[in-house]
C-alpha positions as CSV (number, residue, x, y, z in Angstrom):
1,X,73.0,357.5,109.7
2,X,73.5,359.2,113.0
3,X,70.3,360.6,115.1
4,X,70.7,364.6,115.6
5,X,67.6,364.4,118.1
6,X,67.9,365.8,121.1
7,X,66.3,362.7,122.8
8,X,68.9,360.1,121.7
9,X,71.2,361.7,124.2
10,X,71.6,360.7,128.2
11,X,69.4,363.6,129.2
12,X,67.1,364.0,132.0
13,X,63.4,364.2,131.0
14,X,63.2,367.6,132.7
15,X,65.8,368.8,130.1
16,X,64.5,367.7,126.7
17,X,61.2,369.2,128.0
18,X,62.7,372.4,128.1
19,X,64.4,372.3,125.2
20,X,61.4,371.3,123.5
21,X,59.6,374.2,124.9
22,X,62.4,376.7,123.4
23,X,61.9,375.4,120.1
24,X,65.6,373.1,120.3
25,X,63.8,370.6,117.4
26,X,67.2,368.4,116.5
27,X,70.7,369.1,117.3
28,X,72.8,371.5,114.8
29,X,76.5,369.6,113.5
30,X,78.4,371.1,116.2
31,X,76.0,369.8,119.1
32,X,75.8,366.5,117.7
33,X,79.2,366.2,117.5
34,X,80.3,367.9,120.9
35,X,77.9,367.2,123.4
36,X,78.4,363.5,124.1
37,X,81.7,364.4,125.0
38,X,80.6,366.7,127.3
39,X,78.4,364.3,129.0
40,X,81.2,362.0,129.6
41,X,83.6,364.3,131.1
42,X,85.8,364.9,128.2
43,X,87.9,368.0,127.2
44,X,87.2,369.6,123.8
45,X,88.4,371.3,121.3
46,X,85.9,372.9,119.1
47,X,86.1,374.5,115.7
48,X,83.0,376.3,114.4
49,X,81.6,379.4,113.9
50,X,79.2,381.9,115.5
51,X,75.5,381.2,115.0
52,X,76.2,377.4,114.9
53,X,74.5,376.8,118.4
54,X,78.0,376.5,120.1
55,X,76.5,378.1,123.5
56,X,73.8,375.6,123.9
57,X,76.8,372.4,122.7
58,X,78.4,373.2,126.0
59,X,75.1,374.7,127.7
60,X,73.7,371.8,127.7
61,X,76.2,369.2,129.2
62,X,77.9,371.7,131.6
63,X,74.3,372.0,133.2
64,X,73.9,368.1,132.7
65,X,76.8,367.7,135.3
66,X,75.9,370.6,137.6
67,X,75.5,369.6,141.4
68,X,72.6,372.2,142.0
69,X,72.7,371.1,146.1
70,X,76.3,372.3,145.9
71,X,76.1,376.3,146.0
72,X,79.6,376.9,144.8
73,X,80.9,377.9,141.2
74,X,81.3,374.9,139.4
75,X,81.4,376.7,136.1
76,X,84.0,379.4,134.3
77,X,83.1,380.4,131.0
78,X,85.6,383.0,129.7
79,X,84.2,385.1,126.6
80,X,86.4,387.8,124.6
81,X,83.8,390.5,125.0
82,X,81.1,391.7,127.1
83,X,78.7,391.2,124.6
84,X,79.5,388.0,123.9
85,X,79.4,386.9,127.8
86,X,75.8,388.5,128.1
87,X,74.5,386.4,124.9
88,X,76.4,383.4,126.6
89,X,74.6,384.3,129.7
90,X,71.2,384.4,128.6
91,X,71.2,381.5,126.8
92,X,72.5,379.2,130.1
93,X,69.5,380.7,131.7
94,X,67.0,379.4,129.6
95,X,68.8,375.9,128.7
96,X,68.9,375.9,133.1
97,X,65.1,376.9,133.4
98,X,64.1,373.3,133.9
99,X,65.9,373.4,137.5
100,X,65.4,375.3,139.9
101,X,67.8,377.2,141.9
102,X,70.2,377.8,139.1
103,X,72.2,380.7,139.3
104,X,74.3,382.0,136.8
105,X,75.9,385.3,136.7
106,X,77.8,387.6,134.7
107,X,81.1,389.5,135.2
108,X,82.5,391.8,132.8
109,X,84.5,394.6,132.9
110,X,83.1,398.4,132.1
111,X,80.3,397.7,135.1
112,X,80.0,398.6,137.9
113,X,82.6,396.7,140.4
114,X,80.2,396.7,143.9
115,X,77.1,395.1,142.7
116,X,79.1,392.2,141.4
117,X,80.6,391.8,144.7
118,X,77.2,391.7,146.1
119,X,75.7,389.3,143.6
120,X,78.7,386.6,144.3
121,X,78.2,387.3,147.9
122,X,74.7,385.2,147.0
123,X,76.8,382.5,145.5
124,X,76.3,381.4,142.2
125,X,77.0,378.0,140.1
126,X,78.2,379.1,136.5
127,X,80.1,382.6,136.2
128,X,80.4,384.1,132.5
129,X,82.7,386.7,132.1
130,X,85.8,388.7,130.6
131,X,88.9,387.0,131.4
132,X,90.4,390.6,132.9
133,X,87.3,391.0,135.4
134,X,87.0,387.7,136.3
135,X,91.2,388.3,137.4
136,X,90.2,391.0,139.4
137,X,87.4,389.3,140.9
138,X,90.0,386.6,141.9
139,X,92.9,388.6,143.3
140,X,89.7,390.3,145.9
141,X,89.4,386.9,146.9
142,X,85.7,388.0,145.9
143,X,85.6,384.6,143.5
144,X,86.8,381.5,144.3
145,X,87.8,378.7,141.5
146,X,89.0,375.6,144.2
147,X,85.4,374.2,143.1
148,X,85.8,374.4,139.4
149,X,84.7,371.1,137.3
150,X,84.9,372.5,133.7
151,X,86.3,375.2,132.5
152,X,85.1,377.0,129.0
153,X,87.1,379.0,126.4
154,X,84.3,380.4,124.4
155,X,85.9,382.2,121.2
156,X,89.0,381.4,122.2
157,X,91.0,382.2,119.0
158,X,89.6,386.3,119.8
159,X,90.7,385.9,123.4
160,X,94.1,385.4,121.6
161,X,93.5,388.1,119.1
162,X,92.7,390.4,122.4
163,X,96.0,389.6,124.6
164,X,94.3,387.6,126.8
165,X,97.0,384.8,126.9
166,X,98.0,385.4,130.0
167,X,95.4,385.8,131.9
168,X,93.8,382.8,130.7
169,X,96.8,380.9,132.0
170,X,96.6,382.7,135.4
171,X,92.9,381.5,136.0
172,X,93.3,377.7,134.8
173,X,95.8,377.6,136.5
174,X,93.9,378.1,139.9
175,X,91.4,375.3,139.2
176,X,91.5,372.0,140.3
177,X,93.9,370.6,137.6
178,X,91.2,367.5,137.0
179,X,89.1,369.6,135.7
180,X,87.5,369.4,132.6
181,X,88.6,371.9,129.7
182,X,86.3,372.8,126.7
183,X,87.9,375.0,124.4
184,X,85.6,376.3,121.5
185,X,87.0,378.4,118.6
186,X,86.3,379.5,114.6
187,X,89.7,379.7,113.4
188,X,92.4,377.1,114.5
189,X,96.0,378.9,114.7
190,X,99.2,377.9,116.5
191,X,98.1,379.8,119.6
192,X,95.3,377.9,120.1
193,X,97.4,374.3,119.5
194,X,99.6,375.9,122.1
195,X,96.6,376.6,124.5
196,X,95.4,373.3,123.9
197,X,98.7,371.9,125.2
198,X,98.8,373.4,128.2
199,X,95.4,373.1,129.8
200,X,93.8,370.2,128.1
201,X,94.3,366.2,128.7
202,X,93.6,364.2,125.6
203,X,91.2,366.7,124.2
204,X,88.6,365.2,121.9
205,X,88.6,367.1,118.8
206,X,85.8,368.3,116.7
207,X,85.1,370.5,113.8
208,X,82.1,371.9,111.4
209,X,82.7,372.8,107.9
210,X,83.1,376.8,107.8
211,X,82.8,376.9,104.1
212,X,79.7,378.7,102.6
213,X,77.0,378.1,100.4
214,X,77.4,380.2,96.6
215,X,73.7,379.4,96.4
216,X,73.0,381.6,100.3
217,X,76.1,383.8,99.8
218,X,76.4,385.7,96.6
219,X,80.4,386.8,97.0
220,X,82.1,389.4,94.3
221,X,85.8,390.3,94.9
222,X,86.7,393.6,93.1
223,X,90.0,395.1,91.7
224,X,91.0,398.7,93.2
225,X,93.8,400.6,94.1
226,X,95.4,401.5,96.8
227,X,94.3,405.3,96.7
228,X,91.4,404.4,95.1
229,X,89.9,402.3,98.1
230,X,87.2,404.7,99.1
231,X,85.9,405.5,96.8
232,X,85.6,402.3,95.4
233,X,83.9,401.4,98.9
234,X,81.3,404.3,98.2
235,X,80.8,402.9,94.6
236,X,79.8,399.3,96.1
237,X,77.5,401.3,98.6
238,X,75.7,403.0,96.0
239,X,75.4,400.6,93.5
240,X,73.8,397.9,96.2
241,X,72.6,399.8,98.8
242,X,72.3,397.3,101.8
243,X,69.5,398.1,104.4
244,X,72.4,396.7,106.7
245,X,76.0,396.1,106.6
246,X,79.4,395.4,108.5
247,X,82.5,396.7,106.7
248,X,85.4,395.2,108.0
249,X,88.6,397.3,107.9
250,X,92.2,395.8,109.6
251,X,93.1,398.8,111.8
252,X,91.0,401.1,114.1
253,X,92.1,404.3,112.8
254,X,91.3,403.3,109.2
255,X,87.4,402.4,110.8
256,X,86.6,405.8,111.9
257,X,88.2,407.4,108.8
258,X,85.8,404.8,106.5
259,X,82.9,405.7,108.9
260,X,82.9,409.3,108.3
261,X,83.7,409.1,104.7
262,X,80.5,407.1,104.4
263,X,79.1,409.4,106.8
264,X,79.6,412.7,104.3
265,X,78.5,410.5,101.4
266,X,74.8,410.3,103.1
267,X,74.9,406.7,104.9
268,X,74.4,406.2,108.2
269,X,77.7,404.6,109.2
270,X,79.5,404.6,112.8
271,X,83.0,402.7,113.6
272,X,83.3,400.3,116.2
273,X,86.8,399.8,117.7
274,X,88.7,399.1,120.7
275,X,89.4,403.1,122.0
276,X,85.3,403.3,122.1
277,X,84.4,403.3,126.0
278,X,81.3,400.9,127.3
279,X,78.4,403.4,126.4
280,X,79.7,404.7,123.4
281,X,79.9,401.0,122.1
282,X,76.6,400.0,123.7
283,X,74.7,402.9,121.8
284,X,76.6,402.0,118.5
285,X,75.6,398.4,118.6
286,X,71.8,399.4,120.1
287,X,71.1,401.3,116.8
288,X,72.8,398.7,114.4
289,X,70.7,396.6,115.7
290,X,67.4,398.1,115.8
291,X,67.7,399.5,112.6
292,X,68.0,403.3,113.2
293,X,71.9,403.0,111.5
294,X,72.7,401.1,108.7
295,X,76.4,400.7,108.3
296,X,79.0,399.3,111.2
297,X,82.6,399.6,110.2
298,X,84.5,397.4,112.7
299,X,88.0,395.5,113.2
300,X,87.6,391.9,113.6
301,X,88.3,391.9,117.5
302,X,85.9,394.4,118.0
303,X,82.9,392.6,115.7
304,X,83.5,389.5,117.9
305,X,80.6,388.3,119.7
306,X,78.2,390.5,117.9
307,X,74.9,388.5,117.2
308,X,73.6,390.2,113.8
309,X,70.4,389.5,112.4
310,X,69.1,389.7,108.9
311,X,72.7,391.4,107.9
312,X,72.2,392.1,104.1
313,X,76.0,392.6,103.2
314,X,79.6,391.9,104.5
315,X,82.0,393.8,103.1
316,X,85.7,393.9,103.1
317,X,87.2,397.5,102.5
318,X,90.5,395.1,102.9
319,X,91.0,391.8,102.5
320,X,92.5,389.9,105.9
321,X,95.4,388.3,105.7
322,X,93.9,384.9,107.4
323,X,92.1,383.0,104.9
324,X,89.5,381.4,107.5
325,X,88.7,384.9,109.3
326,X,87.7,385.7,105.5
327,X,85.3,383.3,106.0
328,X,84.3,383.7,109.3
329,X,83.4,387.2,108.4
330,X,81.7,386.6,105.5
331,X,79.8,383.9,107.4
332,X,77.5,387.0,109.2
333,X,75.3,387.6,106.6
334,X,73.2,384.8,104.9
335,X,72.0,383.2,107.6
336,X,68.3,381.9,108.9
337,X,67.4,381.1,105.2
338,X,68.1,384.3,104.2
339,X,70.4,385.6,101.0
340,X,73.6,387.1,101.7
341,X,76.0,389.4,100.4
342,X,79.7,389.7,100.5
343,X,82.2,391.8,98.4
344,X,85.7,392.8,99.1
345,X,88.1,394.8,97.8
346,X,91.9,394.5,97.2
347,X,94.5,395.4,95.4
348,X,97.0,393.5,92.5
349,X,99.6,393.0,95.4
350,X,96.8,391.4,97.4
351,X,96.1,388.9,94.7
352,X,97.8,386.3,96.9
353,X,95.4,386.3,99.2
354,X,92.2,385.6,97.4
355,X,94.4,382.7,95.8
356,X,94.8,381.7,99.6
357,X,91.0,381.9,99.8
358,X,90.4,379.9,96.7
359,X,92.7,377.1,98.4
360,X,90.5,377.6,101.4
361,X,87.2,376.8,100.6
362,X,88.3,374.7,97.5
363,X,87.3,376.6,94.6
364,X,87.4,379.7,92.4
365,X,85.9,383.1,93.8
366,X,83.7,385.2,91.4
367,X,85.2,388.9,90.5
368,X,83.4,392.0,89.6
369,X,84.1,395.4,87.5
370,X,83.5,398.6,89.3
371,X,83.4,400.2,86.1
372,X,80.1,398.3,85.7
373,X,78.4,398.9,88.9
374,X,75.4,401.6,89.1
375,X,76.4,405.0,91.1
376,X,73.1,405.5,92.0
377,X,71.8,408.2,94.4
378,X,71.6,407.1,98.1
379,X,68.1,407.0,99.2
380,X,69.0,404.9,102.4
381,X,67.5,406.5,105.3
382,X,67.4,404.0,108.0
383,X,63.8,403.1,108.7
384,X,63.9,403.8,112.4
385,X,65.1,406.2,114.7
386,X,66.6,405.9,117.8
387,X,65.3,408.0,120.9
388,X,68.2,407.7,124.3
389,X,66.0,407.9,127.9
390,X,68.2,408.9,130.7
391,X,66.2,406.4,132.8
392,X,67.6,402.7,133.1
393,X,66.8,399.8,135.3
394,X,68.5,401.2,138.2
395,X,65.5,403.7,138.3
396,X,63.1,400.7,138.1
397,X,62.4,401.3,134.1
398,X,61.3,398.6,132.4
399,X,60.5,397.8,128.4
400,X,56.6,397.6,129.4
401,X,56.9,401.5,130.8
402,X,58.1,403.1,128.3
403,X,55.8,401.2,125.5
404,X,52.8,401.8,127.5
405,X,53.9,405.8,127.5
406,X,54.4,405.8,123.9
407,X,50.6,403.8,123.3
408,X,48.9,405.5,125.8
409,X,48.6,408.9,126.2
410,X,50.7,409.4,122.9
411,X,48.6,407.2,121.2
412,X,51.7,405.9,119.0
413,X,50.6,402.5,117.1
414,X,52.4,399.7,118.7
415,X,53.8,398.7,115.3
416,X,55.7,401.9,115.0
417,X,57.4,401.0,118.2
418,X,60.7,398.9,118.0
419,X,63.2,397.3,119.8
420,X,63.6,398.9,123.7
421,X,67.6,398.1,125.2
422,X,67.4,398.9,129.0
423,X,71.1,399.4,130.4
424,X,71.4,400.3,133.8
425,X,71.3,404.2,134.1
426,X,70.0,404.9,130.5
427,X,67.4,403.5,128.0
428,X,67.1,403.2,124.3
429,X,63.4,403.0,122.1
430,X,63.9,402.4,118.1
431,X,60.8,404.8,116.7
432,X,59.9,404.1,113.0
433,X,61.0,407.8,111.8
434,X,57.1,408.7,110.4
435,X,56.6,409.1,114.0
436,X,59.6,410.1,115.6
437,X,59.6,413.3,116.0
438,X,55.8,413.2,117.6
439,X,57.5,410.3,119.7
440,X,60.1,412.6,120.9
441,X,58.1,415.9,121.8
442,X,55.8,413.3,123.6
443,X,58.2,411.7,125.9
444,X,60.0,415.0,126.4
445,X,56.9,416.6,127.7
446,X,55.4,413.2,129.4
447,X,56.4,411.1,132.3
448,X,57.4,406.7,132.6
449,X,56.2,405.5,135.3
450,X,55.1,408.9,137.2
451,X,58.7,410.4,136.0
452,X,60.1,412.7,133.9
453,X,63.1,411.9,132.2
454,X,64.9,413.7,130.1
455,X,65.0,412.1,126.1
456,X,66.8,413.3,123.1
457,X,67.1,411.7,118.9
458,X,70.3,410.0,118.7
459,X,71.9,410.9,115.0
C-alpha cells in the first residue's frame, strides 16, 4: 500500500510545516504520483483534471529545487488564461511561505504593460503567465529565460485549444535545453503527444482516472431537436432550477444567443467567450462567483481555468464532440463532497457521441424525457447583488475599507456582506439583495477611506 503522506517525501522540515499549516493533510492521486518525479529532476507528463491539486503536484517540487540565493527566474509556468495564471500564482505563494525571499510574479496580457516591467526590474524566481505576454516580455529583453531549470505547461491541452502552439515552441526553445519539462494536461490528444516530443526527454508519464462517480454526479442525457434546442434548454432550467450553473455551448455566437434567451425567460444568465475584453470578463466571472448571477454560458476555451465552487449543475446545450472534454466538463460540479448535476442535450444524429461516451467511462449513460420534466415558474432570483466601486487598489482600496463603510456608519450586518474582488482601478462588493438597495444609496452618498467614489448595481 503506498503512503500518500506528505512526510514520506524528501522534503525539508520547513516545508511539511507549512503545508501542515495550510491544511495539505495527505497527498491527492495526482501528487502522489507526480511529485517524486519532480524531486528527482524528471520531465512529466500529466493527465488530470482541474481541482485535483495539480498546482501544488508541481508547486511543491519546483520550489523544492529553487536556489533562493540565486535571484534569477528559474521558473516558467505557462497557463492558458489569465485566470488560471493568477490561481496558479497564488497558490506558489503560499506553498513558498516557508522561505523567505521568494518571489513569484505574474504576467498576463490585458494589464497594464509598465508595472510589469518595473516588477521584473526587482527580479523574481518563478514567473506565471500567458504564453503571448510572457513573448512580449521576451522580445523587450525585459525577461530573460538563459536561467530556466524547469519549465511548466499547465493546461496544456487548452493552450492548444487557444493557438498557442507556436508560441510555446518560441519560449522553450530559449531555455537551457537541460532543462526540465513538466507538462500537465486533462485531455491527452495528438497535439499534446506531438508537444511532448519536441520539448520533453524521456518524460515520466502519469495519469488519474477522469471518470466520475453516478453516486456524486447524477447525469440525464435528453432527446431534442435541432430547432427545438432552446427551448428544451429552458425546459431543463425550469424544471431543476440550479442556484448555479455553466452551460456549455460549442461556438461563441451561439453563447450570447443562449444567454439572452435565458435572460428573457427570467434567469440571470451572461455568456462568456473569447470577443469579451478583460473587464467585461472580470465582472462576468465576479458575479458568478459571488452569487449575484446564476447562469454562465461559456465555450470550453473560455471556461478554462475557472475555479467554481459549489456549481449545482453542468449542462450541455450541445454535446462535444471529444468524449473526455465531456467529462472534463461535467467534472465542475460535484465536487468537495457535494452532489452534482449534469444533463445534456443532443439530437438523433448525435447519438454517436453519447455511444462514444459510454465507451469512455465504461458504461451506459442514463436518459431522460422532457415530456416528463416540470415547467415550473422561475422563482430564481440570485440571492446577492452585485454593487461595482470605481475605486481599486491603485487608489489604495482594500477589502477591510469598504466592509468597514458598509458596517459602520451604514450599519449593514456583516453577514449580509459577501465576497469583495479588488482589481486595480475598480472594485466589486456582493450585497445580499434584502439590503442592497440601502447598501447602494449608502455608499453612493458615503466615502471609503475619506473618499467618495462613485457606485452603481450591476444587473
Amino acid at each position: 500500500m503506498s503512503d500518500s503522506r506528505f512526510s514520506s517525501l524528501a522534503l525539508s522540515k520547513e516545508m511539511l510545516a507549512n503545508l501542515e499549516s495550510l491544511g495539505y493533510k495527505a497527498m491527492t492521486p495526482i501528487q502522489e504520483q507526480s511529485i517524486p518525479h519532480v524531486l528527482q529532476g524528471k520531465d512529466l507528463i500529466a493527465r488530470a483534471k482541474t481541482g485535483s491539486g495539480k498546482t501544488a503536484a508541481f508547486g511543491i517540487g519546483l520550489l523544492s529545487r529553487l536556489n533562493v540565493r540565486k535571484y534569477r527566474v528559474q521558473t516558467l509556468v505557462l497557463c492558458p488564461t489569465r485566470e488560471l495564471a493568477d490561481q496558479v500564482g497564488k497558490e506558489l505563494r503560499r506553498l513558498a511561505r516557508f522561505t523567505h525571499n521568494v518571489k513569484v510574479l505574474t504576467l498576463c496580457g490585458g494589464m497594464p504593460f509598465g508595472p510589469q516591467i518595473g516588477s521584473l526590474e526587482h527580479g523574481a524566481h518563478i514567473v506565471v503567465g500567458t504564453p503571448g505576454r510572457i513573448q512580449e516580455h521576451v522580445r523587450k529583453g525585459t525577461l530573460k529565460l538563459d536561467d530556466i531549470t524547469t519549465l511548466v505547461l499547465d493546461e496544456a491541452d487548452r493552450m492548444l485549444d487557444m493557438g498557442f502552439r507556436d508560441a510555446i515552441a518560441d519560449l522553450a526553445s530559449q531555455t537551457p535545453s537541460n532543462r526540465q519539462t513538466l507538462l500537465f494536461s486533462a485531455t491527452y490528444p495528438e497535439g499534446i503527444q506531438d508537444i511532448s516530443r519536441e520539448f520533453q526527454r524521456k518524460p515520466v508519464e502519469v495519469s488519474v482516472e477522469s471518470h466520475h462517480d453516478d453516486t456524486v454526479i447524477e447525469q440525464r442525457f435528453f432527446l431534442t431537436t435541432r430547432n427545438g434546442r432552446r427551448e428544451a434548454l429552458i425546459k431543463l432550467m425550469c424544471h431543476y432550477q440550479p442556484e448555479s450553473a455553466v452551460v456549455f455551448c460549442n461556438t461563441k455566437a451561439e453563447c450570447q444567443e443562449v444567454a439572452n434567451a435565458l435572460s428573457d425567460e427570467g434567469f440571470h444568465a451572461q455568456a462568456i467567450h473569447g470577443d469579451l475584453d478583460q473587464r467585461d470578463r472580470d465582472r462576468v466571472l465576479v458575479q458568478f462567483a459571488n452569487k449575484s448571477s446564476s447562469v454562465l454560458v461559456a465555450t470550453d476555451v473560455a471556461a478554462r481555468g475557472l475555479d467554481i465552487k459549489d456549481l449545482q449543475a453542468v449542462i450541455n446545450y450541445e454535446v462535444t464532440r471529444d468524449a473526455e472534454v465531456h467529462i472534463h466538463r461535467i467534472g465542475r460540479t460535484g465536487r468537495a463532497g457535494s452532489k452534482g448535476l449534469a444533463l445534456s442535450l443532443y439530437t438523433e444524429k448525435e447519438q454517436y457521441k453519447i455511444e462514444d461516451i459510454e465507451a469512455y467511462q465504461m458504461r451506459p449513460v442514463e436518459y431522460g424525457a422532457l415530456a416528463e420534466l416540470k415547467n415550473q415558474p422561475v422563482d430564481i432570483l440570485p440571492p446577492m447583488v452585485t454593487l461595482n466601486i470605481d475605486g481599486g487598489k491603485k487608489n489604495k482600496v482594500r477589502p477591510g475599507d469598504i466592509l468597514g463603510a458598509l458596517t459602520g456608519d451604514a450599519g449593514i450586518l456583516g453577514k449580509y456582506v459577501g465576497k469583495i474582488d479588488i482589481f486595480d482601478f475598480c472594485a466589486y462588493v456582493a450585497i445580499d439583495r434584502s439590503v442592497a438597495n440601502r447598501a447602494l444609496k449608502h455608499l453612493q452618498s458615503g466615502k471609503i477611506k475619506g473618499r467618495q467614489f462613485r457606485v452603481r448595481k450591476l444587473r
